[in-house]
N, C-alpha and C positions, 0 to 999 in steps of 0.2 A: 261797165255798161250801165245805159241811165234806165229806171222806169218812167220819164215823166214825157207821157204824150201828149202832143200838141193837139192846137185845135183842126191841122190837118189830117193830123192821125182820126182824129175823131170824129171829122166830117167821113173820108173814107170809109169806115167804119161800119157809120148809120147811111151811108150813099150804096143801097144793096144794088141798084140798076146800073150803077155807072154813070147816072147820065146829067153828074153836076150839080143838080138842085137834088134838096129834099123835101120828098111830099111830108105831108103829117102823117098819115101809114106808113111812108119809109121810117120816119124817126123813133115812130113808138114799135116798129119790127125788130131794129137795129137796138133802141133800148133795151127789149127783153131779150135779144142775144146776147147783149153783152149782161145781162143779167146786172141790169141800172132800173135803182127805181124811177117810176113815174108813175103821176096822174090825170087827169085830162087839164087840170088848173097846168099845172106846169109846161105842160106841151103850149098850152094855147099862149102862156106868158114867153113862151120862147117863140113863137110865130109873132105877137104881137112888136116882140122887142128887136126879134132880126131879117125882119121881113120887110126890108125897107121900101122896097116897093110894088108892094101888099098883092102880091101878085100870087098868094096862095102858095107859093116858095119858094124854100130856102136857098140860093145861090151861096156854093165857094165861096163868093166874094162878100155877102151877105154875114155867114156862116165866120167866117176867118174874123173879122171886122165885130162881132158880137162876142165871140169868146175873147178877143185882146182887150176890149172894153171889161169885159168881166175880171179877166183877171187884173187888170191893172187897179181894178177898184178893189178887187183884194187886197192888193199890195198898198193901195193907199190906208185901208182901215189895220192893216196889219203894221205898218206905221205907228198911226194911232197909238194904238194899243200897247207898240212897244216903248212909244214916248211916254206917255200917261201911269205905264205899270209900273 
């Protein structure tokens, strides 16, 4: 059995109404359930960065699409760092 949940899992998660998008209240409700830090800097950098079209929120689609970018930029400096070390 794995523990590595995806960025579905984890829209699910912080999506407490069901209804697809996440408001900015949804996200910081759903954070401190799952007992995830945050700040309001961070919240805002995640609206800023997957809210493509700025429409106040988060879509699935939106949502899916920003955490594959994230991690894949993970895996790019984690590269890096295994070349370099």
């Amino acid at each position: 059995m794995t523990d590595i949940v995806t960025g579905q899992d984890l829209f699910d998660a912080l999506d407490i109404n069901s209804s697809q998008t996440l408001s900015r209240d949804e996200v910081i409700l759903g954070l401190d359930k799952l007992h995830l830090p945050h700040d309001d800097e961070n919240i805002d950098t995640l609206f800023a960065e997957a809210d493509d079209d700025n429409d106040g929120m988060i879509s699935r689609k939106e949502f899916i699409s920003y955490a594959k970018e994230r991690t894949h930029n993970l895996h790019l400096v984690r590269n890096i760092i295994i070349t370099y070390s």
